[in-house]
One Martini backbone bead per residue (centre of mass of N, CA, C, O) as a GRO file, in nm:
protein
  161
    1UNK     BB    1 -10.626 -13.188   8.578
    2UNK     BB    2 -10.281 -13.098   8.562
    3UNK     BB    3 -10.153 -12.800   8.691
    4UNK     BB    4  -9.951 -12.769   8.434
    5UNK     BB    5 -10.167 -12.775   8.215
    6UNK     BB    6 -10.321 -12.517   8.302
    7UNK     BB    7 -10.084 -12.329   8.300
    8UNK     BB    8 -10.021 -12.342   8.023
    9UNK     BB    9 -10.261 -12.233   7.908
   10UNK     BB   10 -10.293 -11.968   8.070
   11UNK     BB   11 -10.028 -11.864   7.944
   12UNK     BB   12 -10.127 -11.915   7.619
   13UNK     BB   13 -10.401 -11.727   7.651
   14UNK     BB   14 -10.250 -11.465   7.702
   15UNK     BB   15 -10.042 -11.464   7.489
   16UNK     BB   16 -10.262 -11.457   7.264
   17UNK     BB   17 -10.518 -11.304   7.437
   18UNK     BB   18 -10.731 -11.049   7.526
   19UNK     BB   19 -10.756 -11.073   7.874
   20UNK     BB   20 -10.991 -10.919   8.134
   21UNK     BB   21 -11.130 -11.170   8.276
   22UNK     BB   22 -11.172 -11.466   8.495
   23UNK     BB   23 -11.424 -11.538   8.363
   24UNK     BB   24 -11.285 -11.545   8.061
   25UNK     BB   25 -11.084 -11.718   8.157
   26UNK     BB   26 -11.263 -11.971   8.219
   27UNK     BB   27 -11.417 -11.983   7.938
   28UNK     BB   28 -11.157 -12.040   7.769
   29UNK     BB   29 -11.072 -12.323   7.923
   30UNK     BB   30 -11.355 -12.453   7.846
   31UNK     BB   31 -11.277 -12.473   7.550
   32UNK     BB   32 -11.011 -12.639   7.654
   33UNK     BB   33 -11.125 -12.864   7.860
   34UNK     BB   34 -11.098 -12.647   8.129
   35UNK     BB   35 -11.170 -12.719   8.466
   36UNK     BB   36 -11.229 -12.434   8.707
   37UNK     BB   37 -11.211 -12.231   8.980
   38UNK     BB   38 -11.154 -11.909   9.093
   39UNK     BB   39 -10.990 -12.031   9.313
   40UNK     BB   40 -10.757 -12.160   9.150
   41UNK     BB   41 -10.706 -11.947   8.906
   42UNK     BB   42 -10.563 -11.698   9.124
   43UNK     BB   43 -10.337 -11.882   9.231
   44UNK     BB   44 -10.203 -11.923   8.961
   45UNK     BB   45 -10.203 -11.615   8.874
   46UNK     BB   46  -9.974 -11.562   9.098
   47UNK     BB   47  -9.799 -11.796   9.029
   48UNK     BB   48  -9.729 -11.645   8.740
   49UNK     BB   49  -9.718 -11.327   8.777
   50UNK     BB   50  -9.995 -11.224   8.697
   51UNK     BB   51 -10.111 -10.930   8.543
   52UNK     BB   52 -10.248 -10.616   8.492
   53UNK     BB   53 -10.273 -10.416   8.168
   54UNK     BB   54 -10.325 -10.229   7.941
   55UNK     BB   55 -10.511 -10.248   7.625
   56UNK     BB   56 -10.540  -9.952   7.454
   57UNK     BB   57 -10.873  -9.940   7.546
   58UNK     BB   58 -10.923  -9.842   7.851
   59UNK     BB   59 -10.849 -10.125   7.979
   60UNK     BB   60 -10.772 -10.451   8.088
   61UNK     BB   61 -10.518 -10.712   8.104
   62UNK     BB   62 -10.343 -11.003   8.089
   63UNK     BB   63  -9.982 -11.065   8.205
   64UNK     BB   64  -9.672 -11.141   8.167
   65UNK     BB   65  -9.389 -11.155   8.315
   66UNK     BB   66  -9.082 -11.025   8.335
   67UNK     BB   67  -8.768 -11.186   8.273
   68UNK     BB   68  -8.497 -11.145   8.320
   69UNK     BB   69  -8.410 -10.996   8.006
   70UNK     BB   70  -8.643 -11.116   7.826
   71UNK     BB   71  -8.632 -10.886   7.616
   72UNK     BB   72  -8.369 -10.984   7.475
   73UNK     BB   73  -8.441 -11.291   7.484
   74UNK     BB   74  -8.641 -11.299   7.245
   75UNK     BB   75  -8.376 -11.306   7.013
   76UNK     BB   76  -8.211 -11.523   7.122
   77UNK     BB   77  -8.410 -11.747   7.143
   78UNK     BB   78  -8.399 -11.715   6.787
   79UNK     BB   79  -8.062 -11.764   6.759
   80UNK     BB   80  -8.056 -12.084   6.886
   81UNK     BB   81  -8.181 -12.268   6.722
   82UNK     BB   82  -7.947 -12.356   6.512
   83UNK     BB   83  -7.803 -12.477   6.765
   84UNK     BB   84  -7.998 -12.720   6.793
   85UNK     BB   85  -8.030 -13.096   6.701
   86UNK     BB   86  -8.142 -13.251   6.969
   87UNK     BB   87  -8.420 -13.441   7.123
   88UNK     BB   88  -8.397 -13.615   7.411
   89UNK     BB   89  -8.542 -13.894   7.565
   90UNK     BB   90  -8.445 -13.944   7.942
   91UNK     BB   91  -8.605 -14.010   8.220
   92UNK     BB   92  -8.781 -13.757   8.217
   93UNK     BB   93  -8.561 -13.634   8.064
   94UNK     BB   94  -8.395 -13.399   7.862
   95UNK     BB   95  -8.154 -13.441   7.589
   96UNK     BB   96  -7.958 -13.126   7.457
   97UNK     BB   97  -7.823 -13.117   7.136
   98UNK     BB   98  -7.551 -12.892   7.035
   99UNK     BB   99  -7.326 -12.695   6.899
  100UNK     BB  100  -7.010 -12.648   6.996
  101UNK     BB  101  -7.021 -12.446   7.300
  102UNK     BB  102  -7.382 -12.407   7.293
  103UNK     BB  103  -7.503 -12.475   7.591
  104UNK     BB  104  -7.481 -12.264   7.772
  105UNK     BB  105  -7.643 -12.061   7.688
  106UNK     BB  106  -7.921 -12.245   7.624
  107UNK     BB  107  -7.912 -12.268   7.937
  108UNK     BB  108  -7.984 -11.998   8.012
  109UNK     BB  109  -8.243 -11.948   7.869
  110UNK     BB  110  -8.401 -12.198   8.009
  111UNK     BB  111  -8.323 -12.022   8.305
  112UNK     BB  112  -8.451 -11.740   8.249
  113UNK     BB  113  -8.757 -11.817   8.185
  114UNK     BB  114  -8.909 -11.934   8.444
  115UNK     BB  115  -9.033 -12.219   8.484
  116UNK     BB  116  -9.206 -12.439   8.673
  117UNK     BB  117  -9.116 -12.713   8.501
  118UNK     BB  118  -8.806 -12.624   8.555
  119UNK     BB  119  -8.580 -12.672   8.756
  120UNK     BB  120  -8.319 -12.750   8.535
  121UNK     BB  121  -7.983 -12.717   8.419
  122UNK     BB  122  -7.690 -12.899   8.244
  123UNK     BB  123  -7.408 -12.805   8.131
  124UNK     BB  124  -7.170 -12.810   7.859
  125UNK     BB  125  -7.070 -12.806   7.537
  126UNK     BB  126  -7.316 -13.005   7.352
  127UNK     BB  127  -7.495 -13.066   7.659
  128UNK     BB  128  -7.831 -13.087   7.782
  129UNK     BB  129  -7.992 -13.131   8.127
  130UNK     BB  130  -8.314 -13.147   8.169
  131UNK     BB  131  -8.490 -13.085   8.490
  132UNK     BB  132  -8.809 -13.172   8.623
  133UNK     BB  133  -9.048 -13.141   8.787
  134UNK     BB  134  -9.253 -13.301   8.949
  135UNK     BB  135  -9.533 -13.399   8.739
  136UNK     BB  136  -9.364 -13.382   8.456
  137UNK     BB  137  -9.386 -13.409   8.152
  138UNK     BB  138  -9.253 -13.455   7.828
  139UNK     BB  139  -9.434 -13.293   7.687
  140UNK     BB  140  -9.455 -13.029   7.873
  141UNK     BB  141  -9.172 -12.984   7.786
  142UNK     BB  142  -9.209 -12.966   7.498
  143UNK     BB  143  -9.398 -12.705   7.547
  144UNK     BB  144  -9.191 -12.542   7.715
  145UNK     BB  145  -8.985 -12.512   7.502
  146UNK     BB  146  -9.179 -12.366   7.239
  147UNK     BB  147  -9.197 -12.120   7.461
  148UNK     BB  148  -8.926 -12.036   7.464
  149UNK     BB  149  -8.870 -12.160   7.105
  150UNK     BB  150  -9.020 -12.090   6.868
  151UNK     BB  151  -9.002 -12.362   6.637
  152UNK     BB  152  -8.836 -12.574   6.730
  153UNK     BB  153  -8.972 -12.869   6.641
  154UNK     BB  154  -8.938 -12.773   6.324
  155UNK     BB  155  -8.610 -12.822   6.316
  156UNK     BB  156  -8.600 -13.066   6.540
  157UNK     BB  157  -8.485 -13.341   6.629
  158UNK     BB  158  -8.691 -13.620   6.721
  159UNK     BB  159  -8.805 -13.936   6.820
  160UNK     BB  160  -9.081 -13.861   6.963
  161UNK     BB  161  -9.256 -13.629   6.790
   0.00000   0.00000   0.00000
């Protein structure tokens, strides 16, 4: 298992369900075909500054960090959805095609998002060069994007996905 894959699971487990302690993490990762230790899973979550936080029911869940703006950017992100046309791949790095103008925007969002998978991005007018961290594949970066983006995959062609 590859540690970007298993950021993301971990990631994706929290955002989606009250997990309360890391041995719940760790049995719902094992589930989902991830086997990992305790101090492996401990490293990871310093690693995404996930903290916890109460979970309004007396107890305590774990939660992800809110990155600068994010409270805000998440209607953003939401709303730049109709301007991205089009998703190339192209030597380990996705090329972002949007509507004229709108590429420094939604890179953005894309670098407001603070993702580990994603070194950076480089806008144009109308194409963003998404550039990702070593030993990062093309499918987590479209997982990485599809958490920045919720829907973007079902609006946008891609003519690998």
């Amino acid at each position: 298992m590859q540690k970007a894959e298993r950021l993301l699971a971990i990631e994706r487990i929290i955002s989606r369900e009250a997990v309360s302690t890391q041995e719940a993490l760790i049995r719902r990762l094992f589930l989902e075909g991830i086997e990992c230790t305790q101090a492996t899973l401990s490293r990871n979550l310093r690693q995404l500054g996930v903290s916890r936080i109460p979970d309004g029911e007396g107890g305590y869940k774990f939660a992800m960090p809110q990155k600068v703006g994010q409270a805000s950017a998440v209607g953003m992100n939401r709303s730049i959805l109709p301007v991205i046309r089009e998703i190339v791949e192209a030597r380990g790095m996705l090329v972002i095609k949007t509507l004229p103008g709108n590429a420094s925007s939604t890179a953005y969002c894309i670098d407001g998002a603070g993702r580990y998978e994603i070194a950076g991005t480089i806008a144009g007018d109308d194409t963003i060069l998404l550039i990702p961290r070593d030993g990062i594949s093309q499918g987590q970066l479209h997982t990485c994007l599809e958490l920045i983006f919720p829907g973007l995959h079902e609006q946008v062609r891609s003519p690998y996905r």
